[in-house]
N, C-alpha and C positions, 0 to 999 in steps of 0.2 A: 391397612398395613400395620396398626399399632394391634396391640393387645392387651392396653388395660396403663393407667399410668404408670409409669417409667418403665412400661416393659414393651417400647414399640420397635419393632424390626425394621430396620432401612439397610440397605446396602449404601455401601462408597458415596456413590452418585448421588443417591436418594437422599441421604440425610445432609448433603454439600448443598444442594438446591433447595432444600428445605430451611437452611440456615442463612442460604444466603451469602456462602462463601467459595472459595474455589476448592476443589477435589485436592490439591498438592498442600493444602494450608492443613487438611488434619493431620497429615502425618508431624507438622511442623510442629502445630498445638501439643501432639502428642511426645514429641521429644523435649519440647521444653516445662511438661509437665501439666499442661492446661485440661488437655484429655484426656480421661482415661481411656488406655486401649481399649478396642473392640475386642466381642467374645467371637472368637471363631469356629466355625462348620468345617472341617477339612480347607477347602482353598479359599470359603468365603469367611468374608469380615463383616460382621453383624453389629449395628450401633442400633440404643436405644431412644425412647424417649428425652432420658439425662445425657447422654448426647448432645440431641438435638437444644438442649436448654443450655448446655454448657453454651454448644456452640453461637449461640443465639445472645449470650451474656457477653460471652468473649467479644463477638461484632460490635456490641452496646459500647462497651467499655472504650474499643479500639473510635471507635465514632465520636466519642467526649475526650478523645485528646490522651486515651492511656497506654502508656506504652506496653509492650508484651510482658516484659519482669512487671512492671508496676499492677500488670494483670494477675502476672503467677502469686505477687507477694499479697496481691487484694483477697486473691481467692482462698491461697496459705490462712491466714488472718481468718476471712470467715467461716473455713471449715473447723480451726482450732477452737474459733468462738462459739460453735452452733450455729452462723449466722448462715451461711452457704443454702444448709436446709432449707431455713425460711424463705429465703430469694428461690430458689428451685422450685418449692412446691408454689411462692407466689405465682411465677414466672407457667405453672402449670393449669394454676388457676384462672389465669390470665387468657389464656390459649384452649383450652378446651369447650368443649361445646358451640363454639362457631363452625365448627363444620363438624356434621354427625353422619356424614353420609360414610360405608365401604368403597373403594373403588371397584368395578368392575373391569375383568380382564377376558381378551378374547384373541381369536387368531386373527391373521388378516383375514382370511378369508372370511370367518365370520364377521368380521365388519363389512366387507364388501358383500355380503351379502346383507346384511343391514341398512346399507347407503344407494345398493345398487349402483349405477351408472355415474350416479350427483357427483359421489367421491372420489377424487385423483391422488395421487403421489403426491402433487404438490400441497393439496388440503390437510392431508395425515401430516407432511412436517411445520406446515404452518401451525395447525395445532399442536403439535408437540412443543412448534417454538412460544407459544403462546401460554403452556403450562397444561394444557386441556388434557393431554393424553401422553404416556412413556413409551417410548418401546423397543421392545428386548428381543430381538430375532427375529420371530415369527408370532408373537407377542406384542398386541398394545392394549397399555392400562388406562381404561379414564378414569381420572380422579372423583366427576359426580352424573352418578344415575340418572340423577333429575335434570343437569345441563344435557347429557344426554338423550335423555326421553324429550328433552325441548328442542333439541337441534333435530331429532328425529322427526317429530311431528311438522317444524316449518319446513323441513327437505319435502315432506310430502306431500305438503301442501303447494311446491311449486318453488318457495323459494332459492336460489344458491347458495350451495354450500361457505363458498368462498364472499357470498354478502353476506353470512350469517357470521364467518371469521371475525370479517370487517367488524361486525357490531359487536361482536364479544369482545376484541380488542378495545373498541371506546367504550364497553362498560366496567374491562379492568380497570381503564384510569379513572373514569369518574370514581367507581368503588374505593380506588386507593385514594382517590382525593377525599372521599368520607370519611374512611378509615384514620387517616392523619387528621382531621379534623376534631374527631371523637376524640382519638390518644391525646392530642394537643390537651383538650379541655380535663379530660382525664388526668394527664401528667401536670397542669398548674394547679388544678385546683382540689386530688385526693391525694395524690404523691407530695405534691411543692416540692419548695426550690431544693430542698436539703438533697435530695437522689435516694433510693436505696439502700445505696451503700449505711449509710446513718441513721437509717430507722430501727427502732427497738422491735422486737417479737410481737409487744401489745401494737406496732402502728402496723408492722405487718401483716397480724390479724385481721386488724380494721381495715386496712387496704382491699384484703380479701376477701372479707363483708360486700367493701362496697363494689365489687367486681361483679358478685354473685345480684345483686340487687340491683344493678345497672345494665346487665349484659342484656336482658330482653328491651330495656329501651332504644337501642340504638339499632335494633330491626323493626320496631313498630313506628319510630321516626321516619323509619326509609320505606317501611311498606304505604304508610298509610301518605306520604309526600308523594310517592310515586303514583298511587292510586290516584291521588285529585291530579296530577297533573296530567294521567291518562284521559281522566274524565274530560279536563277542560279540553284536552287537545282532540280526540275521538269528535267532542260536539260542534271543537273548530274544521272537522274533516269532513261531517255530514253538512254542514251548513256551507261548506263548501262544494259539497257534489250536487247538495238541491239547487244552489245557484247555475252551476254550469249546464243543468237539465232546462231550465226553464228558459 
């Protein structure tokens, strides 16, 4: 969906879900000055990347207790300063490269020809409600190939579409509960307590630095923890089926 930093294309919807907010709050943003309008295509409205980072700061700000003017006057402030930039392209640096997949988009039908018989009505909007997949008429979008190509291969293999939901679901929260864990350690001890808002261009830098040099450790954490906990538990499953044979 994106096309390069600050130049990613979301419709309405798209970039509401992606921020985290409700659909009737950009028009709101946008009257009172938070947002810049969308470019528009004849009847569609087109928001970008900066967009998506406004609206993603806007939430930050409204979440620490600031009110909507004390947001317009924060942001007034740091675009007169230069400082706006630096938060933006932070906030860019911050977010990129944790997911590098395209989404892939198809008809129903070719999904149902994909799932065969496994997939119902009710599984397309669970995943939808789940985040997995969009869909626009006749039209659904998965957001990753590779969750794809995995849900494909266990349908094959026998398993239910609707137990594989099941576990995608508890592995969003575990994921989110990682994800907060990281940002926690992240936000006390390379941001501190000061926030953002009060950092010079040199610590913005630095912050940036250590984003870039941090971001592969917190998937080699998760692979390499998940891998031995596979191992211990696989050797507790065989030593379990040898027993029930003998």
């Amino acid at each position: 969906m994106g096309d390069g930093a600050g130049g990613g294309r979301y419709r309405r919807e798209d970039v509401a879900r992606a921020a985290g907010v409700k659909v009737r709050n950009l028009r709101y943003y946008q009257e009172r000055g938070l947002l810049p309008p969308p470019r528009r295509e004849g009847r569609i409205a087109w928001y970008s990347d900066d967009h998506l980072t406004r609206l993603r700061l806007i939430s930050d700000l409204l979440g620490r207790g600031y009110t909507v003017n004390g947001i317009a006057e924060l942001l007034q402030a740091w675009e007169g300063g230069g400082g706006l930039s630096g938060l933006l392209g932070l906030e860019r640096e911050l977010t990129r490269d944790w997911v590098r997949e395209e989404p892939v988009t198809m008809t129903r039908a070719e999904l149902r020809e994909l799932f065969g018989p496994a997939a119902t009505a009710e599984d397309t909007r669970r995943a939808a409600e789940l985040g997995y997949v969009t869909v626009d008429g006749d039209l659904v979008t998965h957001r990753s190939p590779r969750l794809l190509d995995a849900t494909l291969a266990l349908v094959r293999e026998g398993v239910p579409l609707a137990d594989i939901l099941d576990a995608g679901e508890f592995v969003q929260a575990q994921a989110a509960a990682l994800a907060d864990r990281f940002v926690g350690l992240f936000r006390r001890h390379v941001i501190g307590p000061a926030g953002l808002e009060r950092l010079s261009a040199k610590q913005l830098q630095h912050i940036t630095e250590a984003v870039t040099a941090l971001r592969p450790v917190a998937g080699e954490v998760v692979t390499t923890e998940f891998a031995r906990a596979m191992a211990r538990r696989v050797d507790e499953e065989v030593a379990e089926l040898l027993r029930t044979e003998q």
